[in-house]
C-alpha positions as CSV (number, residue, x, y, z in Angstrom):
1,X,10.4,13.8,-26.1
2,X,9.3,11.8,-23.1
3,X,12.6,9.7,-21.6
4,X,11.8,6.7,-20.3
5,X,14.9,6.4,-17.4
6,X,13.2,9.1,-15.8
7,X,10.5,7.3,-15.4
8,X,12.4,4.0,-14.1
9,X,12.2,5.0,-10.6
10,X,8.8,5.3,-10.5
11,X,7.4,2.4,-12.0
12,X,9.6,0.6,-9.6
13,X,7.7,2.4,-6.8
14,X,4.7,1.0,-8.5
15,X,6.5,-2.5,-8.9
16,X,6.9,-2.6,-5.4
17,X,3.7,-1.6,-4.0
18,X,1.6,-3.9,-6.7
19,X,4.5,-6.9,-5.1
20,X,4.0,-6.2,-1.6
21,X,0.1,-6.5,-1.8
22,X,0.3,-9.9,-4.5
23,X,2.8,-11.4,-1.7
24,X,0.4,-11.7,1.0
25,X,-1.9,-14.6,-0.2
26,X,1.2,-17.1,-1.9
27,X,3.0,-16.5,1.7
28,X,-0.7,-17.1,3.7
29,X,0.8,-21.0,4.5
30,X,4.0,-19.5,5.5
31,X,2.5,-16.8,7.4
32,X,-0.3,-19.2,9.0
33,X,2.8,-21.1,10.1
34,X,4.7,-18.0,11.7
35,X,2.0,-16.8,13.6
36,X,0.3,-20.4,14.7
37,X,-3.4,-19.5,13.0
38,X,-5.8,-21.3,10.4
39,X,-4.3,-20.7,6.9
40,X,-7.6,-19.1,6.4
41,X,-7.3,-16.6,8.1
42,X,-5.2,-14.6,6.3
43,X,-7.7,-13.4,4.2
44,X,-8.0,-10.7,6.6
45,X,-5.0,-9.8,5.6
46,X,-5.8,-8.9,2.3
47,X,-9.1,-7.5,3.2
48,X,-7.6,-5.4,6.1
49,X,-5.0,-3.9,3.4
50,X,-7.6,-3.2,0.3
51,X,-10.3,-1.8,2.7
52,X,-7.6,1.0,4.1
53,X,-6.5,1.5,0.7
54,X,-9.9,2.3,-0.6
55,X,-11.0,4.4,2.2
56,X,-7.3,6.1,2.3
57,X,-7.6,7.0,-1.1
58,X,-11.2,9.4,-0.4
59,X,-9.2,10.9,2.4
60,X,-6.1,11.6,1.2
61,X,-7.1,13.0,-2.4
62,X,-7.7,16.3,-0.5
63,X,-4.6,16.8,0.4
64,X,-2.1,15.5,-2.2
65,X,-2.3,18.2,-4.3
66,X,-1.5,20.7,-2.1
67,X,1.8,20.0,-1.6
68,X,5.1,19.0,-4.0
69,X,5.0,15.8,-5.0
70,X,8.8,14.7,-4.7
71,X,9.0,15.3,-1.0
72,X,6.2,13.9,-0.2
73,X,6.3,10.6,-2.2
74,X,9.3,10.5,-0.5
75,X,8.5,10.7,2.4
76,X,5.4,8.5,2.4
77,X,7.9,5.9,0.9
78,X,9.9,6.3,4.2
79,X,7.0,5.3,6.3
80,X,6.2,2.7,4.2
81,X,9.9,1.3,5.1
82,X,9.6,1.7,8.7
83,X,6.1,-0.3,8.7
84,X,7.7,-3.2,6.7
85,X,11.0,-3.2,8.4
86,X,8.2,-3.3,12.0
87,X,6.6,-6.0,9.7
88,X,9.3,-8.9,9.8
89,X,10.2,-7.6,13.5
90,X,6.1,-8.4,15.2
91,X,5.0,-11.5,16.5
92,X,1.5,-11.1,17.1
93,X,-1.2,-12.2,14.1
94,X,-3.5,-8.7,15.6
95,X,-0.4,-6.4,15.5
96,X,0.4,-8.0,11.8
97,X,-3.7,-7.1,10.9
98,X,-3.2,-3.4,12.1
99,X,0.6,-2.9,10.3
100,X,-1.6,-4.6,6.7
101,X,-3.9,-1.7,7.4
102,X,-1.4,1.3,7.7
103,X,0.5,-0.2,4.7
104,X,-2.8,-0.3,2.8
105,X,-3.3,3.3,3.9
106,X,-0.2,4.7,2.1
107,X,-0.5,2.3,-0.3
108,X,-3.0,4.7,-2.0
109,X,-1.2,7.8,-1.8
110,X,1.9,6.6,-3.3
111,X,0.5,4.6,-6.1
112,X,-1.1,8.3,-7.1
113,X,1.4,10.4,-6.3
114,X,3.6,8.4,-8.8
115,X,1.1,8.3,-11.8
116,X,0.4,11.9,-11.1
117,X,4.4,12.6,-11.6
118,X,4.9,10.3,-14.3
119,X,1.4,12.4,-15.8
120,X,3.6,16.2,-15.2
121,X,6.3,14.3,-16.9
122,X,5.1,13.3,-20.4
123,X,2.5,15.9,-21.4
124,X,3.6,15.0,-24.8
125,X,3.6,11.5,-25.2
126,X,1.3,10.1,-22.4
127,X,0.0,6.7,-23.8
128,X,4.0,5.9,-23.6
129,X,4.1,6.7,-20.6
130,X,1.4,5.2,-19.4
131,X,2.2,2.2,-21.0
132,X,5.3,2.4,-19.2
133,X,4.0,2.6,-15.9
134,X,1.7,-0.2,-16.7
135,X,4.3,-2.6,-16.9
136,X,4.5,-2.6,-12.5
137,X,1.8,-4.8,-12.9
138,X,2.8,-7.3,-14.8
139,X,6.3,-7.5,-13.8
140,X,4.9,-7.8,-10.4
141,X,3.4,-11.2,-11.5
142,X,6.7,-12.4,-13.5
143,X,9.2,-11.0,-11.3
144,X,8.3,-9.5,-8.5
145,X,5.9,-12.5,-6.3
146,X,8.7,-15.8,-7.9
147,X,11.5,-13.5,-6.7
148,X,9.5,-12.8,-2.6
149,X,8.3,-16.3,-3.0
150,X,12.2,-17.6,-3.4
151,X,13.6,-15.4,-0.5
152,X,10.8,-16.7,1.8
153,X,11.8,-20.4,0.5
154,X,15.6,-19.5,0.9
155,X,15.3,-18.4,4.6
156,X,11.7,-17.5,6.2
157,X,8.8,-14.5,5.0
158,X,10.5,-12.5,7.6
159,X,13.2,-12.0,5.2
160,X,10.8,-10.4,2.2
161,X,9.8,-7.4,4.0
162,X,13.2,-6.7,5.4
163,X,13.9,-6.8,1.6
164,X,11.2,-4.5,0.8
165,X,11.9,-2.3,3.7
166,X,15.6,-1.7,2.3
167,X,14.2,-1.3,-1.3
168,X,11.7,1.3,-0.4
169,X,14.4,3.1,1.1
170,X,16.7,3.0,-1.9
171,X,14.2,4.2,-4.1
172,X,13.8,7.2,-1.4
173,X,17.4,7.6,-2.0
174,X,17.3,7.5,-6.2
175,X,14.1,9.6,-6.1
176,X,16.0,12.5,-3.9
177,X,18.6,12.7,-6.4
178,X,17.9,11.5,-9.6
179,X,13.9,12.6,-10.0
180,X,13.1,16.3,-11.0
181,X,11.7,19.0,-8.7
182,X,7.8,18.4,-9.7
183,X,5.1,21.1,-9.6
184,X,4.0,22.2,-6.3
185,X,-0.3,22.3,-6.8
186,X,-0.6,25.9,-4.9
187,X,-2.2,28.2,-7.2
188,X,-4.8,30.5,-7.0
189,X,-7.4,28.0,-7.7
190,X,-9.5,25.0,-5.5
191,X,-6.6,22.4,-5.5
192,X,-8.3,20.1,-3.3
193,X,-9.9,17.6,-5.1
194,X,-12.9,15.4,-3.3
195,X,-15.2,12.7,-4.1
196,X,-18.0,14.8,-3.7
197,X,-16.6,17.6,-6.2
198,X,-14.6,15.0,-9.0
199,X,-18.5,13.1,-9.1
200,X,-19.9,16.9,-9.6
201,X,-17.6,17.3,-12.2
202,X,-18.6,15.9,-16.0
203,X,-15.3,15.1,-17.1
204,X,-14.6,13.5,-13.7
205,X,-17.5,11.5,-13.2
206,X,-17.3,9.7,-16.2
207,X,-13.9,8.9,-15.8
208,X,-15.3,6.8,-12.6
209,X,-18.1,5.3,-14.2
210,X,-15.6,4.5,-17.1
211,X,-12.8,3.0,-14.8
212,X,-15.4,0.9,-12.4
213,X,-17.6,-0.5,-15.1
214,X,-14.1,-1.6,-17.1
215,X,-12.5,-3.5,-13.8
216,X,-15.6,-5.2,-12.9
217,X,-15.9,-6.7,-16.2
218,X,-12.5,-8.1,-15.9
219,X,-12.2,-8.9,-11.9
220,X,-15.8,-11.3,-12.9
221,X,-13.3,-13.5,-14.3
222,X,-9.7,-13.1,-12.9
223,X,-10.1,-14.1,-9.3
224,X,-11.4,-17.4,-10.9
225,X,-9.6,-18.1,-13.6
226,X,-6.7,-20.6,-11.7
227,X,-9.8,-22.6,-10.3
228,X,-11.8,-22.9,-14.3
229,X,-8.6,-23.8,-15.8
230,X,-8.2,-26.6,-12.8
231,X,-11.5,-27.9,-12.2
232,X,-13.2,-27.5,-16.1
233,X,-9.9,-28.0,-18.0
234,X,-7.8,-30.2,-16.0
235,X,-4.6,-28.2,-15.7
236,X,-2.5,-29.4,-13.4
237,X,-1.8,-26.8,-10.1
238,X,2.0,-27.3,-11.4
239,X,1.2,-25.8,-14.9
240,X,-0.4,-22.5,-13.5
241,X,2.8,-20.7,-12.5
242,X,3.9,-20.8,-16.5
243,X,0.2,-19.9,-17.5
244,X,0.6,-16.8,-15.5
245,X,4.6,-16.1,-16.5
246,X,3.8,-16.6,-20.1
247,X,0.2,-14.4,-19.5
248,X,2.5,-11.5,-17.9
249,X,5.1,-11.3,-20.8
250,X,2.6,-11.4,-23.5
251,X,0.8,-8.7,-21.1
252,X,3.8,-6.3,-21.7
253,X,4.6,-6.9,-24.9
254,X,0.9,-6.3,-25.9
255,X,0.7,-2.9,-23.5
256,X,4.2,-1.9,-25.1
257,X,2.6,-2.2,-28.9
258,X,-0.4,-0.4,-27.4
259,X,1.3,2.8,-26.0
260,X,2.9,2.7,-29.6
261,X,-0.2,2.9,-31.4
262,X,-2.2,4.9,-29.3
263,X,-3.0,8.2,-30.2
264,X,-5.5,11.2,-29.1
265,X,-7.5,10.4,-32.3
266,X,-8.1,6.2,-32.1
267,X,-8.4,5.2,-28.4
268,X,-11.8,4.0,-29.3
269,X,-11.3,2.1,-32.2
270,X,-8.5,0.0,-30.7
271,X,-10.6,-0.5,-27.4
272,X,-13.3,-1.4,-30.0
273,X,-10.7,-3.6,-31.1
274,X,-9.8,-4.8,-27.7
275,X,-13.2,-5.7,-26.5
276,X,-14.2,-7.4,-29.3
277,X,-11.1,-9.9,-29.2
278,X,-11.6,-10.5,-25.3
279,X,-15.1,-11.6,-26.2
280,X,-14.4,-13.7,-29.0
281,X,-11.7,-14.9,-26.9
282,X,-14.3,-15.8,-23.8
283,X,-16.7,-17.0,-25.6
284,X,-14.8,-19.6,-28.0
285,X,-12.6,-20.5,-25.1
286,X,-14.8,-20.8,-22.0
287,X,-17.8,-21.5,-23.1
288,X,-17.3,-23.4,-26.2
289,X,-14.1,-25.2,-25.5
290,X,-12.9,-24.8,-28.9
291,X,-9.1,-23.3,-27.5
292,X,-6.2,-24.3,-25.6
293,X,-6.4,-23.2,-22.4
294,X,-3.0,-21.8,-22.7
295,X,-4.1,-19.5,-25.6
296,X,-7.6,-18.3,-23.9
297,X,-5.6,-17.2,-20.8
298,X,-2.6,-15.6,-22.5
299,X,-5.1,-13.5,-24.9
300,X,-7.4,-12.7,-22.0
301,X,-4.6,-11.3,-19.6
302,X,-3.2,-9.4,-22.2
303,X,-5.8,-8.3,-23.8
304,X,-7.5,-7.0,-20.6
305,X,-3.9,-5.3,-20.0
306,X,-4.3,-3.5,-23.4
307,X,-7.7,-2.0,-22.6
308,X,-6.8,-1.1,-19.4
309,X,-3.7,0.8,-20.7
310,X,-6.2,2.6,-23.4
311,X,-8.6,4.0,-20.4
312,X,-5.8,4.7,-18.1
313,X,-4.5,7.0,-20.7
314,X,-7.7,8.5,-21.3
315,X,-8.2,9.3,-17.8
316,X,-5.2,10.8,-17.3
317,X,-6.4,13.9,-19.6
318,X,-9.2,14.3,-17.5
319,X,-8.1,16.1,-14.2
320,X,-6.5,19.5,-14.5
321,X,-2.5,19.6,-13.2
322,X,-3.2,20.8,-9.9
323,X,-5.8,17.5,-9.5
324,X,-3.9,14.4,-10.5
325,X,-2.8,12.9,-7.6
326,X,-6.3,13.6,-5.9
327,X,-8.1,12.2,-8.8
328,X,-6.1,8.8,-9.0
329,X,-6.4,8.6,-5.0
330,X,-10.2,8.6,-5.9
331,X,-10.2,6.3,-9.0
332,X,-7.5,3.7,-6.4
333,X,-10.5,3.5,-4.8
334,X,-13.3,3.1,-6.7
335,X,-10.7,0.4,-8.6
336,X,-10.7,-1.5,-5.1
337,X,-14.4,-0.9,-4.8
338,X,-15.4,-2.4,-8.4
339,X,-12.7,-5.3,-8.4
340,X,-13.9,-6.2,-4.9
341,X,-17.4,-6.0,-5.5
342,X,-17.1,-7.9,-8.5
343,X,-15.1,-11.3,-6.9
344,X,-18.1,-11.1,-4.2
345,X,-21.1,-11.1,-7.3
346,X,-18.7,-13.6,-9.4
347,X,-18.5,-16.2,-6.2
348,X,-22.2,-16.4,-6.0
349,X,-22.5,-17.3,-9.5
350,X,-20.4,-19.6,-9.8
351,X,-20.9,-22.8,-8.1
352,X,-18.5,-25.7,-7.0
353,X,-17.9,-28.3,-4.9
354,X,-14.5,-28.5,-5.0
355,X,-13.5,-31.6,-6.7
356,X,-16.2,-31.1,-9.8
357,X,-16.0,-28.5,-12.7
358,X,-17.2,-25.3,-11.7
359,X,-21.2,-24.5,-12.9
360,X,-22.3,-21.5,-14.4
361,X,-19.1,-20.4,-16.5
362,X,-21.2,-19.5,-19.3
363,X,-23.6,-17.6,-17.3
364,X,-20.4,-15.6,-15.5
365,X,-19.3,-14.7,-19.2
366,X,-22.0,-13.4,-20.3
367,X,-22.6,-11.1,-17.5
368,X,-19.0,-10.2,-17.7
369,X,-19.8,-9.7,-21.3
370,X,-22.4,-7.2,-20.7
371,X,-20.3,-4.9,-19.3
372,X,-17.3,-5.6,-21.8
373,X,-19.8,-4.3,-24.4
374,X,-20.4,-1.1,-22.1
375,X,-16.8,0.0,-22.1
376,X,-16.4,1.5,-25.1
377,X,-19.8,3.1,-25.4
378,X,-18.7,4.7,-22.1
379,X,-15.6,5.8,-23.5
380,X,-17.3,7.1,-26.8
381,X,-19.8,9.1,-24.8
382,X,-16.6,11.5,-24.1
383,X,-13.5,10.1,-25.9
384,X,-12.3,14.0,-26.6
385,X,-12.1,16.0,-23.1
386,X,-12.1,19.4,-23.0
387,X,-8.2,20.7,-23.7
388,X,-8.8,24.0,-21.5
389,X,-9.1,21.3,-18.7
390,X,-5.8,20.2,-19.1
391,X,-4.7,23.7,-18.3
């Protein structure tokens, strides 16, 4: 029976890294300030970090296996520390670029190191676990971003990454002492996991195809949805922080009930379930205006949580042991891949002025919808993986 405090440490590792990259764009005016640039320009920042994290995650997945995961989690966390206690120490708006970048590049590794762990922990009850895990998200956007945002207000945004320096280092500290020797991935067989072999690989492949087509369906709509429910439903800018805290709780509640109810036998009826909702949701709130906007974001955020929770835990059966943390290196990437690719295709369709309601919602939803429909065929076409993978 899977225990849940041993898994504590590790979604805060994940609570921390998803907080450190949502930080960036709320502090951009802060930062902007600090460093005497254009506010736009911290977009770089953001870009800097994702690219280095997708590119990170091809290089790396060749090597994470072949070591044991504890020490080096930890000590990837401890270079994380050092580059954000360097982070609230530099001056220069270049220097800040390149220190984005390196965090971006153990970003990757860490985020699938600790999934890959929290995977060699509950063998038995994974959607738990899983579900679990999941919740660094969400309590990123509840917690995590109001509590950096009130630090930077209290003194400056120096003071948040001298905070995140000293966390990352206490959670080196818990981690040392409180997690479990994990398995080292030397064995007789290929532990290196690459792109090129996890795309030759059936089981592997689909689990890409499965995990990009799933986040571009959702990341059409996301990176938009503060400027629909401004512009085409008049929400005030001082409603939106409630829409999202209220849209994260119902978010874990939803992926709690989920990893409940999820079993090896009926992942594809509930994402059947899952899908279906987010479209009736999309369709009867943004394009035919007939809900609250309150209630079509809350159900969508949630929703979207659930099904991601039900492919995440299908996914997880897919590599063998000694390939986990390779194999969630690679699917950090194509997840920065799909979600970027799809905020690039979703700004071209979408068309505003700035003061107006934005055009072509309904044309956005039903090309998001398109690929909502995909999912769960994708899933279907290899719900059941092989279990002499798994060993």
């Amino acid at each position: 029976m899977l225990k849940r405090t041993s898994l504590i440490p590790l979604l805060f590792v994940q609570l921390l890294g998803t907080t450190d990259f949502m930080l960036v764009m709320p502090l951009g005016p802060s930062l902007a300030e600090g460093f005497h640039i254009p506010v736009e320009n911290t977009a770089w920042l953001s870009g800097v970090f994702a690219l280095c994290a997708a590119v990170s995650g091809i290089v790396f997945s060749k090597y994470l296996d072949a070591f044991a995961r504890k020490p080096l989690l930890i000590s990837l966390l401890l270079i994380s520390a050092v580059l954000f206690f360097i982070s609230a120490l530099v001056e220069s708006f270049s220097a800040w670029i390149i220190l984005r970048g390196l965090i971006g590049c153990v970003s990757t590794p860490i985020a699938a190191l600790s999934m890959a762990i929290a995977m060699d922990m509950s063998e038995q009850d994974r959607p738990k676990a899983m579900a679990f895990m999941s919740l660094g998200f969400s309590l990123s956007a509840v917690v995590g971003v109001p509590l950096g945002l009130w630090l930077a207000s209290l003194t400056d945004w120096q003071m948040v990454y001298w905070i995140e320096g000293l966390l990352a280092c206490c959670l080196c500290l818990v981690l040392f002492f409180k997690l479990s020797q994990t398995r080292s991935s030397h064995t007789k067989e290929d532990s290196t996991l690459t792109l090129v072999k996890a795309w030759q690989t059936p089981e592997l492949r689909h689990g890409l195809v499965l995990m990009c087509v799933s986040l571009f369906a959702a990341f059409l709509i996301i990176p938009h949805l503060a400027a629909i429910l401004q512009f085409n439903f008049d929400v005030p800018f001082t409603q939106l922080g409630s829409f999202y805290a209220l849209g994260g709780v119902a978010t874990m509640i939803l992926t709690l009930l989920t990893g409940k109810l999820l079993t090896n036998k009926n992942g594809l009826p509930l994402l059947i379930l899952g899908s279906a909702l987010s479209l009736l949701f999309l369709w009867t709130g943004f394009v035919f205006l007939w809900l609250a906007p309150v209630v079509m974001f809350v159900a969508f955020m949630s929703l979207n949580g659930s099904r991601n929770l039900i492919i995440q835990t299908h996914l997880s059966h897919l590599p063998k042991p000694h390939e986990r943390a390779g194999y969630m290196a690679i699917l950090t990437t194509i997840r920065n891949v799909a979600t970027a690719l799809a905020a690039f295709i979703s700004s071209r369709i979408l068309v505003s002025n700035g003061t107006d309601p934005l055009l072509n919602v309904p044309a956005l939803v039903a090309f998001g919808s398109v690929f909502i429909v995909m999912t769960p065929f994708l899933f279907a076409y290899n719900a059941q993986p092989d279990p002499l993978h798994e060993k």
